[in-house]
C-alpha positions in Angstrom: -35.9 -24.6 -9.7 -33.7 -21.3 -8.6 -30.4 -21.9 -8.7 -27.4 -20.2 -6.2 -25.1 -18.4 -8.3 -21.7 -18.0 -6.5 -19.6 -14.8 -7.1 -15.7 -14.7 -6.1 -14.5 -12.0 -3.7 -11.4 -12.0 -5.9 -10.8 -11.4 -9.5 -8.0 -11.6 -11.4 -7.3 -9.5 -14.8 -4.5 -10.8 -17.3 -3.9 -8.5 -20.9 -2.3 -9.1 -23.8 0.3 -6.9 -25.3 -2.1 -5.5 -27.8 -5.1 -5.2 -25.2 -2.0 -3.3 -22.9 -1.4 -0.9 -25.7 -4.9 -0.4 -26.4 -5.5 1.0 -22.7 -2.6 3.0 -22.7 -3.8 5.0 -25.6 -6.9 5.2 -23.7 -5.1 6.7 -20.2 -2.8 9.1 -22.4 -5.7 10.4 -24.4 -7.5 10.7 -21.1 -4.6 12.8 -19.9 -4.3 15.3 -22.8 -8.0 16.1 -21.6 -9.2 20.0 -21.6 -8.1 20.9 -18.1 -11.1 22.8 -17.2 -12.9 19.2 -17.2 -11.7 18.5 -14.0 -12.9 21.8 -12.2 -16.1 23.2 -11.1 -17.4 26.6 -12.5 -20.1 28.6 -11.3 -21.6 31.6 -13.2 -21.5 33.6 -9.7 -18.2 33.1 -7.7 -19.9 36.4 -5.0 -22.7 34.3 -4.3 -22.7 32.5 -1.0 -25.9 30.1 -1.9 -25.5 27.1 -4.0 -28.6 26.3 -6.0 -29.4 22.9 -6.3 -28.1 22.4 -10.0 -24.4 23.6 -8.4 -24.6 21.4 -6.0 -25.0 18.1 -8.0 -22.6 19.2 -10.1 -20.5 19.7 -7.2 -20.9 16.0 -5.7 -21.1 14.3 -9.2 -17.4 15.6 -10.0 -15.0 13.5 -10.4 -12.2 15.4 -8.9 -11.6 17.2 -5.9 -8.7 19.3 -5.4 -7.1 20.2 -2.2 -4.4 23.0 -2.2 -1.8 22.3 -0.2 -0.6 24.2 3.1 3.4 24.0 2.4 5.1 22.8 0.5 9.2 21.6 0.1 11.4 20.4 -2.6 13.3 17.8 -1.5 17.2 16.7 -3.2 17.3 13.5 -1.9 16.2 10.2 -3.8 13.2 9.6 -1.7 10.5 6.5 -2.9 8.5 5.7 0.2 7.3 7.9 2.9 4.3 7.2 5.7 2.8 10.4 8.1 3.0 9.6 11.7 -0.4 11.2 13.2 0.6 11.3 16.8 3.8 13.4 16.5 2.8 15.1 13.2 5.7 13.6 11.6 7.1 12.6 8.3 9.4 9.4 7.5 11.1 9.0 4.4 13.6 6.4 2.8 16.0 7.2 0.4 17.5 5.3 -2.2 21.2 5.4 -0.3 19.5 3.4 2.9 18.6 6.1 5.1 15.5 6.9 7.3 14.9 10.7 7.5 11.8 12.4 10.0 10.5 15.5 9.2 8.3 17.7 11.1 5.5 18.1 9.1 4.3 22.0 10.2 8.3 23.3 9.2 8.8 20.4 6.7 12.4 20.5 8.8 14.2 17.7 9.3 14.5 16.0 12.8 16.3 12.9 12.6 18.0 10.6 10.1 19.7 7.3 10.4 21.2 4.5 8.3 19.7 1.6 8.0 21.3 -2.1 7.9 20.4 -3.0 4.6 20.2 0.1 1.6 18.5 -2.5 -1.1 15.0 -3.2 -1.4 13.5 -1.2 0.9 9.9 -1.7 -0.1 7.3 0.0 2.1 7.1 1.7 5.0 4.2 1.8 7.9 3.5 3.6 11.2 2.0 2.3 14.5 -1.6 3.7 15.7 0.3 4.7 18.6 3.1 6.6 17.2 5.5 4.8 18.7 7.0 2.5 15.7 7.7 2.5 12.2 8.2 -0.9 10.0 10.5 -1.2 6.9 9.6 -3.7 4.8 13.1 -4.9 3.3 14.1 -7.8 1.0 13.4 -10.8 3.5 12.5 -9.3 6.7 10.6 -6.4 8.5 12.6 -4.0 10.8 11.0 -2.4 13.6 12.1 1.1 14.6 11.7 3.2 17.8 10.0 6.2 16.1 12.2 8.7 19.0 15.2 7.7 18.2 14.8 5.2 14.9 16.8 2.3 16.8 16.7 -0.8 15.4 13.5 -2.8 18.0 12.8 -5.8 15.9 14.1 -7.9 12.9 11.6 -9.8 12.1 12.6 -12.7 9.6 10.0 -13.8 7.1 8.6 -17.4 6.6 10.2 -17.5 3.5 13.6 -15.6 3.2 13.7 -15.7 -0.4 10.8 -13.5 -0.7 10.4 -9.7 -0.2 8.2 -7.7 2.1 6.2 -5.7 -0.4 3.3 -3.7 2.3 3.4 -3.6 5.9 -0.2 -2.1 8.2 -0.5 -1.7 11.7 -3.3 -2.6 13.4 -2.9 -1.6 17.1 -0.3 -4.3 18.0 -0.7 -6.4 15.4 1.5 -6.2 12.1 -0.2 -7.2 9.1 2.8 -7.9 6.2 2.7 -8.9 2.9 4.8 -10.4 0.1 5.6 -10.8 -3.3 4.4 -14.7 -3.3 1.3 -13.5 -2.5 1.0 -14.5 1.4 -0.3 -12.5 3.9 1.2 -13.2 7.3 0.6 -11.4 11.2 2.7 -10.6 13.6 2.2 -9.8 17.1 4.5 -7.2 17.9 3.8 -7.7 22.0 4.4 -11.3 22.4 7.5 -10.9 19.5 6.3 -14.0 17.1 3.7 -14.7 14.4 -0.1 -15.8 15.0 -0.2 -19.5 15.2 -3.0 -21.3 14.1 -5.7 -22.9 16.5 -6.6 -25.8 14.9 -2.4 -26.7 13.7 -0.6 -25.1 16.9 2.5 -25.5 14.9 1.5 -23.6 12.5 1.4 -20.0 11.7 -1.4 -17.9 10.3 -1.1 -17.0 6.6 -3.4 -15.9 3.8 -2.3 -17.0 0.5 -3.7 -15.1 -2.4 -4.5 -17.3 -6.0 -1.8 -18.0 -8.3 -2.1 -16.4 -12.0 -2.7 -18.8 -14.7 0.2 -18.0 -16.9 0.4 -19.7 -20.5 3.9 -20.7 -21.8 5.8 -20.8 -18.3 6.6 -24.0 -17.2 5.0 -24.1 -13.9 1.6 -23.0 -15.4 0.8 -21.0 -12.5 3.1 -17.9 -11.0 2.4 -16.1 -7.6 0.7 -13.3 -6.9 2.6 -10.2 -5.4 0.1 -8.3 -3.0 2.0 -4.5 -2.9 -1.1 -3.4 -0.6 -3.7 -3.9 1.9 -5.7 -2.9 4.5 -8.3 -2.8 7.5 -12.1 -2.0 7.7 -12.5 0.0 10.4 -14.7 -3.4 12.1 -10.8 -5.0 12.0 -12.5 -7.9 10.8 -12.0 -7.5 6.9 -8.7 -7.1 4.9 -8.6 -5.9 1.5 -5.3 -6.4 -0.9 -4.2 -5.8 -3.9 -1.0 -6.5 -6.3 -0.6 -8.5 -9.4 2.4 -10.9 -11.0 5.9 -9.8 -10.4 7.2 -11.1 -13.7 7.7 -8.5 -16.3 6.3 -10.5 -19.0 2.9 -10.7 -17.2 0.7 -8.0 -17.2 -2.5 -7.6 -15.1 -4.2 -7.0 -11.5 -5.5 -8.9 -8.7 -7.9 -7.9 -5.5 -9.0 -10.1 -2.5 -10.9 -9.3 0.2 -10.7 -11.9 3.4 -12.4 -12.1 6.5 
């Protein structure tokens, strides 16, 4: 008889320290790589007319480089930054707690503000509309009014011990997630999380699987997800993270619907 073989969605990847040290020697080697490797040549730069050996060269490359429109060097400690489509924007936070907006065709600043809190200031995320940016901070998510960067929202997480690690828009619905590893929604119109329709005391989460870690006490340590995101359907989410100890090293992806 044929059996069913079930394959997980999600995988998770643990190393030891010499496997760790192995695959760094293979990523610097793979750095200090001729540099011509990653470009496409052609014998006749006047012709116009690719022939068909050029052209699956062209597509089976592994790299394609853009050049950049303008460019500007900026002093400030920036980490995370997100491009706001609708008013052709940049938002940056700095290391010192502020919020600065750029126009991105002049790369000159438009606004800056302080923000409440100056420490972990994980992730930031713009609205479809334009009309909101989220700051994923230590144990809550601030909303901001992308005109004027006003504080809209704080929105406290389920568990205030744990950091906001990424945040995604999807229309008015904010997707957050954390370094335990749950995935929670928000719905920024009615100002409260999803609650569950078969527990209506309970909100909607996604938890993702715990990493089997040998020598810790529990046995088991959460997951941090430090991304995710939307099929274009809305129907899928993808993440990705791995442990936040130190000590552990190795990957994990999930995809839900």
């Amino acid at each position: 008889m044929s059996q069913t073989v079930r394959r997980s969605k999600v995988s998770i990847l643990l190393y030891t320290k010499r496997q760790a040290e192995y695959m760094k020697d293979e990523a610097r080697t793979w750095a200090l790589r001729p540099e011509n490797q990653d470009f496409v040549r052609y014998s006749d730069s006047d012709s116009e007319e690719e022939t068909p050996t050029e052209q699956h060269i062209t597509l089976c490359t592994s790299y394609n480089f853009v050049d950049y429109v303008r460019s500007r060097e900026i002093q400030a400690p920036e980490e995370v930054r997100a491009f706001n489509p609708r008013w052709r924007e940049i938002a940056a936070l700095s290391l010192d707690g502020y919020i600065h907006v750029f126009d991105a065709s002049t790369f000159r600043q438009t606004l800056s503000q302080k923000l409440p809190s100056r420490q972990d200031l994980f992730c930031l995320a713009t609205q479809e509309s334009g009309s909101l940016y989220a700051i994923g901070c230590k144990s809550y998510t601030l909303l901001l009014d992308s005109r004027t960067l006003k504080s809209v929202k704080k929105i406290t997480s389920r568990n205030n011990v744990c950091g906001i690690r990424s945040a995604t828009f999807r229309g008015d619905l904010l997707t957050i997630s954390t370094e335990v590893g749950l995935l929670m929604f928000y719905d920024v119109r009615a100002g409260k999380y999803l609650k569950s329709n078969l527990h209506p005391t309970k909100t909607v989460a996604l938890r993702a699987w715990r990493v089997c870690a040998p020598g810790r006490r529990s046995g088991r340590t959460p997951t941090s997800e430090y991304t995710h995101c939307y099929d274009d359907s809305g129907t899928t989410i993808f993440t990705a993270g791995g442990p936040s100890p130190a000590a552990l090293i190795g990957n994990y992806a999930g995809i839900w619907q």
